[in-house]
PASEBA-1860 file (N, C-alpha, C; in nm, 3 decimals):
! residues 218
1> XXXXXXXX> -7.537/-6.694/12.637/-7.643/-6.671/12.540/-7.730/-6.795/12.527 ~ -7.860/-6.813/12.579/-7.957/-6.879/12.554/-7.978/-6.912/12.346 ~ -7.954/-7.043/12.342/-7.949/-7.058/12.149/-8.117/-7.065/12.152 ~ -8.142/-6.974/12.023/-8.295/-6.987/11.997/-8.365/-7.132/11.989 ~ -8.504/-7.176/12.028/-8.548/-7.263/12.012/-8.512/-7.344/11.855 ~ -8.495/-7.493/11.820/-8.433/-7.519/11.667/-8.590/-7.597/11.644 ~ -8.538/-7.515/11.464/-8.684/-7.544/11.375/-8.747/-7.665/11.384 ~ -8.885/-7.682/11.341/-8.923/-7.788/11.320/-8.815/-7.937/11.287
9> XXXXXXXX> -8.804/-8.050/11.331/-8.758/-8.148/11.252/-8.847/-8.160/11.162 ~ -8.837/-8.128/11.052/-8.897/-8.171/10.899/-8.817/-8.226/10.828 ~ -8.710/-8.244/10.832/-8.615/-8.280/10.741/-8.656/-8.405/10.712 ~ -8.584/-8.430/10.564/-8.614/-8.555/10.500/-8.449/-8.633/10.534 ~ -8.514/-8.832/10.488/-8.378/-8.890/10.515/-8.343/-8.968/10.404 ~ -8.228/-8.977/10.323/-8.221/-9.060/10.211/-8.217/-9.177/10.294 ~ -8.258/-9.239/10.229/-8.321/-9.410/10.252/-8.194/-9.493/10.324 ~ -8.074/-9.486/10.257/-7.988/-9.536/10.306/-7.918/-9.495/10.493
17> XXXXXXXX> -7.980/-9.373/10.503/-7.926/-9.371/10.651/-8.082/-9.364/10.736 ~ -8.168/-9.447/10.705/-8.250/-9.466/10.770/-8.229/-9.546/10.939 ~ -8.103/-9.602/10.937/-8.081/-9.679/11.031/-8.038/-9.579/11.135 ~ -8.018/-9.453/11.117/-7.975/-9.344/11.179/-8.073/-9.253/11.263 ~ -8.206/-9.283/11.168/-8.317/-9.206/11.193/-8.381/-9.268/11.352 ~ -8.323/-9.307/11.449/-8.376/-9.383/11.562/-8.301/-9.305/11.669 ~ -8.354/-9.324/11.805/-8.308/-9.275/11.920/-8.150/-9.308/11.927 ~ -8.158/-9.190/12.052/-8.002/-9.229/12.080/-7.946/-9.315/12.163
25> XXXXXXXX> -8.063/-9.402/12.243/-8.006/-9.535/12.294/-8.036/-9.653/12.252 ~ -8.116/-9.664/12.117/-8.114/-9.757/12.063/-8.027/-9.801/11.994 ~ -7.993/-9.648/11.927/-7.841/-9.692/11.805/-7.714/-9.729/11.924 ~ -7.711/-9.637/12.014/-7.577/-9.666/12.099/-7.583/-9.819/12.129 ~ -7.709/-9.885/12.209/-7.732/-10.014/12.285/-7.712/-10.120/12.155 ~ -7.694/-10.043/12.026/-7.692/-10.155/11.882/-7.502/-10.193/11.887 ~ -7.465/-10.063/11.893/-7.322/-10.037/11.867/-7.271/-10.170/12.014 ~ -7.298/-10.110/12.090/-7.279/-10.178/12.259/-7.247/-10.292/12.216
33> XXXXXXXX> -7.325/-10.381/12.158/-7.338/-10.565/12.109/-7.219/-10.630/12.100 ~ -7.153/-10.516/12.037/-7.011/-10.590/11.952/-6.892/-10.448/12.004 ~ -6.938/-10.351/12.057/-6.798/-10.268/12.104/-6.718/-10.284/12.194 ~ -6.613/-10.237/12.197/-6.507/-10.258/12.288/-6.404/-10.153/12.271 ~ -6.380/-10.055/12.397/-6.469/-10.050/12.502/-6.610/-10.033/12.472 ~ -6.685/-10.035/12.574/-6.835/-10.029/12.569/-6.839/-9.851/12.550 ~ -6.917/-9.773/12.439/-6.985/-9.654/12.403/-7.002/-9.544/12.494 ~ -7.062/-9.477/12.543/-7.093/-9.412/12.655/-7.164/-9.302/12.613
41> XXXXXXXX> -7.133/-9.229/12.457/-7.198/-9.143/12.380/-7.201/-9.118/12.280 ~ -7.275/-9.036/12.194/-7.263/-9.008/12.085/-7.237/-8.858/12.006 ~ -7.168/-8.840/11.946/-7.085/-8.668/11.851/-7.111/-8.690/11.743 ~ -7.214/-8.613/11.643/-7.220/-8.599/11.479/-7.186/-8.474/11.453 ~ -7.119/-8.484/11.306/-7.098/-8.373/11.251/-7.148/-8.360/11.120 ~ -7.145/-8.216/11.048/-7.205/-8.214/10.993/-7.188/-8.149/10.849 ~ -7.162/-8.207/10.716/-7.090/-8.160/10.622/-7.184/-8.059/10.505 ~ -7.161/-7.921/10.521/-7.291/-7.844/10.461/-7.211/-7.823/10.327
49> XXXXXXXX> -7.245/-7.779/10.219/-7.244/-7.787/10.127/-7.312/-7.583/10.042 ~ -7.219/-7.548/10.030/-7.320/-7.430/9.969/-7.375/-7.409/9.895 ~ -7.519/-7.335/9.890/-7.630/-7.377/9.790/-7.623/-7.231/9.696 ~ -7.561/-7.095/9.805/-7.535/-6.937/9.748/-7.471/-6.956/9.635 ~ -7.354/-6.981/9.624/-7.250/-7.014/9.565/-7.285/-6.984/9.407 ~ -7.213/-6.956/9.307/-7.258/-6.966/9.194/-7.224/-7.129/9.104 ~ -7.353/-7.217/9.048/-7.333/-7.325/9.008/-7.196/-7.415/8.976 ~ -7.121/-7.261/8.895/-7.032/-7.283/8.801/-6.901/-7.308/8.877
57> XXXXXXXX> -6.927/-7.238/8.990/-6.745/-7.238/9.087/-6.796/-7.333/9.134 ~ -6.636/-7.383/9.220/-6.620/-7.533/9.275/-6.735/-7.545/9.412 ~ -6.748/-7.660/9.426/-6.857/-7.705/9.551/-6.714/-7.652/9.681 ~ -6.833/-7.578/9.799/-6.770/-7.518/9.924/-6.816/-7.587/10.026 ~ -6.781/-7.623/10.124/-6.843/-7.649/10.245/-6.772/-7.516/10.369 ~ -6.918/-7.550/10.461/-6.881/-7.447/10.562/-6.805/-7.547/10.665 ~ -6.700/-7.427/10.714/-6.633/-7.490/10.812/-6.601/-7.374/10.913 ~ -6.629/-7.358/11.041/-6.631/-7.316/11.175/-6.532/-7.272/11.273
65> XXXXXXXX> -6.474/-7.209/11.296/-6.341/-7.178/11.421/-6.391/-7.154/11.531 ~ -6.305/-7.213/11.621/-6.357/-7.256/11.737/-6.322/-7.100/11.840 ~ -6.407/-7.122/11.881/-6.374/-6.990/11.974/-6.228/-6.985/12.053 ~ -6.189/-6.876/12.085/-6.021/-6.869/12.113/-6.062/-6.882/12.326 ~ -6.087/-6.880/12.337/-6.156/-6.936/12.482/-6.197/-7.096/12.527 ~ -6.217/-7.108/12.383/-6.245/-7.236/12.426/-6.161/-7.365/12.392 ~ -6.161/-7.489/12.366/-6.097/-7.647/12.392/-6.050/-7.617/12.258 ~ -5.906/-7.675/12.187/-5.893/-7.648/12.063/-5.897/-7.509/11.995
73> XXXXXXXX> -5.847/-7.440/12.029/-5.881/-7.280/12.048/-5.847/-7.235/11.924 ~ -5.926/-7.148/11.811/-5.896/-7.107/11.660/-5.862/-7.205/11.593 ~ -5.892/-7.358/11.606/-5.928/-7.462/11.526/-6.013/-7.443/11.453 ~ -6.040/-7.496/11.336/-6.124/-7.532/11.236/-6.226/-7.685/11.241 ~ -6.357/-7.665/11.218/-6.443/-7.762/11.225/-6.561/-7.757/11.141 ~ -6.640/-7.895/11.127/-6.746/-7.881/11.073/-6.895/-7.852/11.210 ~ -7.016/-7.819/11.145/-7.121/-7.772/11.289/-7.149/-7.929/11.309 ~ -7.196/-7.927/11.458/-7.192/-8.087/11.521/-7.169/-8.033/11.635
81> XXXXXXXX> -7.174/-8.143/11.738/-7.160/-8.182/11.838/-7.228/-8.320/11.914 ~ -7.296/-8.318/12.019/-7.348/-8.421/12.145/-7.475/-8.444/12.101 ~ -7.538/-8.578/12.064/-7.663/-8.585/12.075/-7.713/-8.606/12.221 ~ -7.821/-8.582/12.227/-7.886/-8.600/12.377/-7.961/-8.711/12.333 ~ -8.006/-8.734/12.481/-8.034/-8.875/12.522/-8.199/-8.925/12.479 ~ -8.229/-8.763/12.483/-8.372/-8.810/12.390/-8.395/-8.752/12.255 ~ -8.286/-8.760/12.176/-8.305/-8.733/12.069/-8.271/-8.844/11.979 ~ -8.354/-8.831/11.846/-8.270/-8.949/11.767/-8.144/-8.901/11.672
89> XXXXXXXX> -8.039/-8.969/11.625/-7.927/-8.946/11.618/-7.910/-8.840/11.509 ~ -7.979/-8.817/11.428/-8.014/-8.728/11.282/-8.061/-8.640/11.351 ~ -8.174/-8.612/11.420/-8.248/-8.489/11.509/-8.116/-8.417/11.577 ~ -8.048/-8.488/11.645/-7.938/-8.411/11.726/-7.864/-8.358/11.653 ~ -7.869/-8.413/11.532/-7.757/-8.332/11.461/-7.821/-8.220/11.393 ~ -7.882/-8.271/11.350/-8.034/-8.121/11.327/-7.999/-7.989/11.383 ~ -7.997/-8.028/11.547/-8.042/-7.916/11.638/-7.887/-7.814/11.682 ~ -7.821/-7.929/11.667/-7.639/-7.873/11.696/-7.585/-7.761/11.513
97> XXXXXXXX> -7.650/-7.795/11.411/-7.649/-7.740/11.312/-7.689/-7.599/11.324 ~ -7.850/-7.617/11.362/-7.894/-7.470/11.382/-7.863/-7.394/11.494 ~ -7.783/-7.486/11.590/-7.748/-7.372/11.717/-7.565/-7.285/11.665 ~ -7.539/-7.383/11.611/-7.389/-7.373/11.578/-7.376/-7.242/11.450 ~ -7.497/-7.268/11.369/-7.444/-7.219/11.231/-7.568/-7.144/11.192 ~ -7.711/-7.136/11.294/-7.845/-7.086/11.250/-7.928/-7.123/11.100 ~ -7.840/-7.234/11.074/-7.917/-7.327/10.922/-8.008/-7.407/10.964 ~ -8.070/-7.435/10.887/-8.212/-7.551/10.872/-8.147/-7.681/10.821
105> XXXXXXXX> -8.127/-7.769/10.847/-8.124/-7.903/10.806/-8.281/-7.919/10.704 ~ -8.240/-7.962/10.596/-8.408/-7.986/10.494/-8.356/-8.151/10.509 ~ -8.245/-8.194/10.429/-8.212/-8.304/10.406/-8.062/-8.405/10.461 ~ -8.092/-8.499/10.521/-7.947/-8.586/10.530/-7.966/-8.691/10.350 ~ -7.813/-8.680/10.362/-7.810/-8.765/10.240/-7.717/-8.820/10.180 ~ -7.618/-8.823/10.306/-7.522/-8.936/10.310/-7.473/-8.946/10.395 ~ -7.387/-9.079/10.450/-7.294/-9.066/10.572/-7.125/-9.059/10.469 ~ -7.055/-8.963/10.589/-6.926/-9.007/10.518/-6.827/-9.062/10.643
113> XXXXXXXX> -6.887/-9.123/10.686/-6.772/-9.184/10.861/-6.673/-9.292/10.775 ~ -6.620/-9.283/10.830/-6.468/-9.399/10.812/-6.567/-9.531/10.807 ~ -6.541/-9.642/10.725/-6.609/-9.738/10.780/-6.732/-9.809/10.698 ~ -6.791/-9.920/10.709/-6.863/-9.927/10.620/-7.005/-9.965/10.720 ~ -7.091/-9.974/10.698/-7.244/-10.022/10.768/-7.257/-9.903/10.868 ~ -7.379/-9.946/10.976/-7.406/-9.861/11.125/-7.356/-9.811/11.244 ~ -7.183/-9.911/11.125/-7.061/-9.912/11.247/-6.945/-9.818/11.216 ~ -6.991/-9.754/11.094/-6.929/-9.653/11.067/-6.886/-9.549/11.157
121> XXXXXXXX> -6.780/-9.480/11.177/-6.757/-9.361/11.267/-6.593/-9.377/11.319 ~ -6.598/-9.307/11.412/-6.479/-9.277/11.478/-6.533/-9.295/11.605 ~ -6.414/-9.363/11.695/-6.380/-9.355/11.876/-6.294/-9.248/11.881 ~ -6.359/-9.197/11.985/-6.255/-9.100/12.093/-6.286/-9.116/12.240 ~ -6.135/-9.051/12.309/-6.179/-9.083/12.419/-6.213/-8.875/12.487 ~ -6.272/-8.878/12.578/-6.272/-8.748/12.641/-6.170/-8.767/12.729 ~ -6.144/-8.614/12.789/-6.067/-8.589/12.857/-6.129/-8.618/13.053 ~ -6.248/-8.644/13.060/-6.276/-8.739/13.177/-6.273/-8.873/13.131
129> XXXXXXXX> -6.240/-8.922/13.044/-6.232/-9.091/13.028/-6.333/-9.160/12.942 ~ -6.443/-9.077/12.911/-6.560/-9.156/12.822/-6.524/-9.157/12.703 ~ -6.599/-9.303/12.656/-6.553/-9.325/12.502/-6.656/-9.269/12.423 ~ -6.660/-9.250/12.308/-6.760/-9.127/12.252/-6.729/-9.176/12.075 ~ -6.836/-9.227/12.027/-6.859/-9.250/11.907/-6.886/-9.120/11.791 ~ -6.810/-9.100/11.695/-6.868/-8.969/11.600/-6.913/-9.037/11.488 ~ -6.984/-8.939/11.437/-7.046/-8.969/11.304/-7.052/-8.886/11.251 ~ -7.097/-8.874/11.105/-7.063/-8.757/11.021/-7.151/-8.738/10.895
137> XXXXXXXX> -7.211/-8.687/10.882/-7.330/-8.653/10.765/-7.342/-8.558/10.657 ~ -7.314/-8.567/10.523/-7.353/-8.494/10.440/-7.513/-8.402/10.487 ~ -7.522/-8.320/10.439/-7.653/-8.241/10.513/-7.696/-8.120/10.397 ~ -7.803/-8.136/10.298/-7.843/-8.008/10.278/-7.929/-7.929/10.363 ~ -7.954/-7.769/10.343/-7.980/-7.652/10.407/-8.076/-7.575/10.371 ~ -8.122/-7.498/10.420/-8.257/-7.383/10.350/-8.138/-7.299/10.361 ~ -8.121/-7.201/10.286/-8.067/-7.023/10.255/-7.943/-7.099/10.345 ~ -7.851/-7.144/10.211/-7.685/-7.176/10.322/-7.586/-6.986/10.381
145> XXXXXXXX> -7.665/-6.946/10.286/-7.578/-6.818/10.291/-7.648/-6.735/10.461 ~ -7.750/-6.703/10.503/-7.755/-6.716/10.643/-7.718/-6.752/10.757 ~ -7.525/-6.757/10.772/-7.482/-6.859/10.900/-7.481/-6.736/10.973 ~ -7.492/-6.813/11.083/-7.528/-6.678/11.244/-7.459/-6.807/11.317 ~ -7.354/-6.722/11.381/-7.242/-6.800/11.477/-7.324/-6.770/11.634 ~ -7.297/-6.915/11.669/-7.281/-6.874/11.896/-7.146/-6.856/11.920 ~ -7.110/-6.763/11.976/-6.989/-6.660/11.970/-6.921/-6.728/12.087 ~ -7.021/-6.797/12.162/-6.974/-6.890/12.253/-6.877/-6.999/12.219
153> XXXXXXXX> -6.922/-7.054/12.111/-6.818/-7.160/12.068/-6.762/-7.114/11.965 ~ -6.874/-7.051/11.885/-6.728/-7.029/11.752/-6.707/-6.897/11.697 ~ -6.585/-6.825/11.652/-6.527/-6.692/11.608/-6.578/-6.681/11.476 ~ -6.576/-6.755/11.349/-6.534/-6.710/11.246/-6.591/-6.856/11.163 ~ -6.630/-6.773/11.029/-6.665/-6.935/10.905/-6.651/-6.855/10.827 ~ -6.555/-6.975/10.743/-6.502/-6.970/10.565/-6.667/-7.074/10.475 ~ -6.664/-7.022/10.365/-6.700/-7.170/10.274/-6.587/-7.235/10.217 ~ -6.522/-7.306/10.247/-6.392/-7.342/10.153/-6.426/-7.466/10.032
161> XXXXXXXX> -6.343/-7.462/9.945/-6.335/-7.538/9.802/-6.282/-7.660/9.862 ~ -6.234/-7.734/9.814/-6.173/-7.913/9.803/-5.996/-7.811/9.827 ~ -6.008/-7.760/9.716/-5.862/-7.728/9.701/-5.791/-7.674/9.811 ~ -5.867/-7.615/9.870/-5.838/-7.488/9.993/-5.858/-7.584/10.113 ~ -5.918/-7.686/10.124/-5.952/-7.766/10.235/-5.778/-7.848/10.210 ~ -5.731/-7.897/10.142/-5.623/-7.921/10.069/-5.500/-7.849/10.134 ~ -5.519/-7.755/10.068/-5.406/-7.650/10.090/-5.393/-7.596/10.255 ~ -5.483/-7.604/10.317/-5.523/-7.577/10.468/-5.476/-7.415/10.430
169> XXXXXXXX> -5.573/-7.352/10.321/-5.580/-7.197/10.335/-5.655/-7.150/10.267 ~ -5.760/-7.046/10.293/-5.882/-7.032/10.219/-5.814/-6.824/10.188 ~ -5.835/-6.834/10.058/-5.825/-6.737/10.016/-5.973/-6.591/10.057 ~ -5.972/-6.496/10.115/-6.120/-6.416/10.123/-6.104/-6.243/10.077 ~ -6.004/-6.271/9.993/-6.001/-6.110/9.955/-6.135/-6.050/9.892 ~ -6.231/-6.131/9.848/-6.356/-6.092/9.850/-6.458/-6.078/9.963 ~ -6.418/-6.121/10.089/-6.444/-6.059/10.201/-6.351/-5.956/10.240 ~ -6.285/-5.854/10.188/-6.206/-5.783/10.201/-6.107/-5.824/10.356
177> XXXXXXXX> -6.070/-5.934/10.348/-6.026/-6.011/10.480/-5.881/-6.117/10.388 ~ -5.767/-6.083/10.447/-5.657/-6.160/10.406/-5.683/-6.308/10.395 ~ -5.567/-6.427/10.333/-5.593/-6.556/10.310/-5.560/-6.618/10.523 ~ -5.646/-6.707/10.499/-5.678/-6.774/10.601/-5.611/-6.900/10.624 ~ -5.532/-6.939/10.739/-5.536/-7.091/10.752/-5.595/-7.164/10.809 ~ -5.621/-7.281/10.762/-5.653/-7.415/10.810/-5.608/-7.480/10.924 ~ -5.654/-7.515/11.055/-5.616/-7.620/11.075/-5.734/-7.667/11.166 ~ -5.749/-7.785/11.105/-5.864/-7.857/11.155/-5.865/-7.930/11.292
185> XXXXXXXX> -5.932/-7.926/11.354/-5.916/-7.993/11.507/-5.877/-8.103/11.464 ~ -5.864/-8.209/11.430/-5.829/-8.328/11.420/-5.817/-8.385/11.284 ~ -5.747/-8.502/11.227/-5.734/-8.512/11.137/-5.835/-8.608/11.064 ~ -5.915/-8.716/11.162/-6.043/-8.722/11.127/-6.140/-8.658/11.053 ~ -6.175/-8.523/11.117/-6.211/-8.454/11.103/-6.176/-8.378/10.911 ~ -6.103/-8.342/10.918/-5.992/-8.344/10.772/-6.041/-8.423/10.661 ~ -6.036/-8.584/10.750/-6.060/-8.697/10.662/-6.191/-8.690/10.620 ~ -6.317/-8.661/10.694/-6.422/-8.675/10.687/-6.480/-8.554/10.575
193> XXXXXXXX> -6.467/-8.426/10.577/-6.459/-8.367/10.457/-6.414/-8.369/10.344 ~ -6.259/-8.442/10.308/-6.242/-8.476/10.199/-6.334/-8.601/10.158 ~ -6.414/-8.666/10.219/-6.500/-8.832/10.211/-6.612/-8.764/10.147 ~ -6.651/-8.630/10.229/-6.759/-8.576/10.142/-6.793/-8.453/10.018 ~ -6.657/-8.406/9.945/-6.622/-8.362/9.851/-6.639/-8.516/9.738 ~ -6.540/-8.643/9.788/-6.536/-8.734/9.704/-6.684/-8.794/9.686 ~ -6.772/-8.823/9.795/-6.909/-8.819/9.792/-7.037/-8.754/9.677 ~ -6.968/-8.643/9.692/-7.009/-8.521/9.603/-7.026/-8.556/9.442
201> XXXXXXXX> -6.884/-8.601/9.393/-6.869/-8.616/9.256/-6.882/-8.747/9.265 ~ -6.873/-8.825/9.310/-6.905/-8.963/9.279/-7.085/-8.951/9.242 ~ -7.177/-8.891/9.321/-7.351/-8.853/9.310/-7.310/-8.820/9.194 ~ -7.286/-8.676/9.112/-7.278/-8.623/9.027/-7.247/-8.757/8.909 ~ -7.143/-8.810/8.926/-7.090/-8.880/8.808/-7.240/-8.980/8.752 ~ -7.261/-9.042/8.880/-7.412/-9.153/8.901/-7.497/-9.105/8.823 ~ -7.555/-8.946/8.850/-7.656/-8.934/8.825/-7.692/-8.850/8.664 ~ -7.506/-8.858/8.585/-7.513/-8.804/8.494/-7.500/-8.928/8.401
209> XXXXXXXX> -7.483/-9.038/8.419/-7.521/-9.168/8.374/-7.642/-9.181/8.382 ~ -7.686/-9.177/8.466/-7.873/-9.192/8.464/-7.933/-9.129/8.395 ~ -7.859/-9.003/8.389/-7.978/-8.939/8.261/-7.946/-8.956/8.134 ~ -7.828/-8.992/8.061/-7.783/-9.057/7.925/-7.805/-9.184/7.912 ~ -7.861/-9.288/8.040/-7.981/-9.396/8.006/-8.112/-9.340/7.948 ~ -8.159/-9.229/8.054/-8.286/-9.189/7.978/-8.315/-9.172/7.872 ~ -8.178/-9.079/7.845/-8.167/-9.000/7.707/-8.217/-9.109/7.593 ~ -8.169/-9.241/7.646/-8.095/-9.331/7.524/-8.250/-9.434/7.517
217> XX> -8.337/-9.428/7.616/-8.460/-9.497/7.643/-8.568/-9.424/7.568 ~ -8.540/-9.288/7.584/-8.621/-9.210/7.518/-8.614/-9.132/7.387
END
């Protein structure tokens, strides 16, 4: 299946991962300086957040099963993959979003990689030998409730809660579909979603202080 052409890059970038917003051999040839082994590529993923959802229930993220044909077979994941070589590192993840999950990227607006600065992420190695840098991005969406799977890579998506990401089992008797398990391709992977649940309420906590300054200014 040919994936439809992906939307405009319009998306906006919170300020802080601006260092992200650059090609993909500039950031790699940055990483290069000081890595060991030396880089060879780059993997983002991508932490969506549901916007359908009703306010009041817990924050969901979408998470992905991997096609039963393919590497990791009925694993669980977030949308992501390979940036290409002429893309910049946010764009690629852009485009692996809407091929993976048929969402719009509007906004990046946080990183949650292991790690602190541009050096944030995870090493892996592939199974031909290349070392392969991941990264990992909070990401809002236009219409989250619109996911359209490539059947090629992936079977099946939950929105799951914190709790259920937790429990490695997502309850869907409101999809008239039994409870589901978890298991995430890797435990990285794992890690990196719970980084952006904690992400989540930490914003929230920030920005409900900010407005009881206002309150208190005004």
């Amino acid at each position: 299946m040919v994936p439809p052409p992906p939307p405009p890059a319009d998306f906006t970038v919170d300020p802080s991962l601006s260092g992200y917003d650059v090609l993909f051999h500039d950031y790699l040839d940055k990483l290069n300086e000081t890595a060991a082994p030396k880089l060879e590529g780059l993997a983002t993923g991508a932490v969506v957040f549901s916007t359908h959802h009703p306010a009041e229930e817990p924050d969901r993220v979408l998470l992905v099963q991997r096609a039963s044909h393919d590497s990791m077979p009925n694993r669980w994941e977030i949308p992501g993959g390979a940036v290409d070589a002429d893309e910049t590192v946010l764009g690629g993840l852009a485009r692996e979003v809407w091929e993976e999950s048929g969402l719009k990227v509007r906004r990046f607006t946080a990183s949650v990689s292991s790690g602190e600065g541009l050096a944030a992420g995870a090493v892996f190695r592939t199974t031909r030998g290349r070392f392969i840098f991941k990264l990992t991005f909070v990401v809002e969406v236009d219409g989250s409730a619109a996911v359209t799977l490539d059947p090629h890579e992936h079977q099946d998506y939950v929105w799951a809660t914190e709790e259920e990401c937790r429990a490695k089992l997502v309850q869907r008797s409101a999809e008239g579909k039994g409870p589901t398990d978890l298991v995430f391709t890797t435990a990285a992977q794992e890690e990196a979603v719970m980084r952006a649940f904690e992400t989540r309420r930490k914003g929230r906590a920030e920005r409900a202080v900010s407005l009881q300054k206002d309150d208190v200014l005004h």
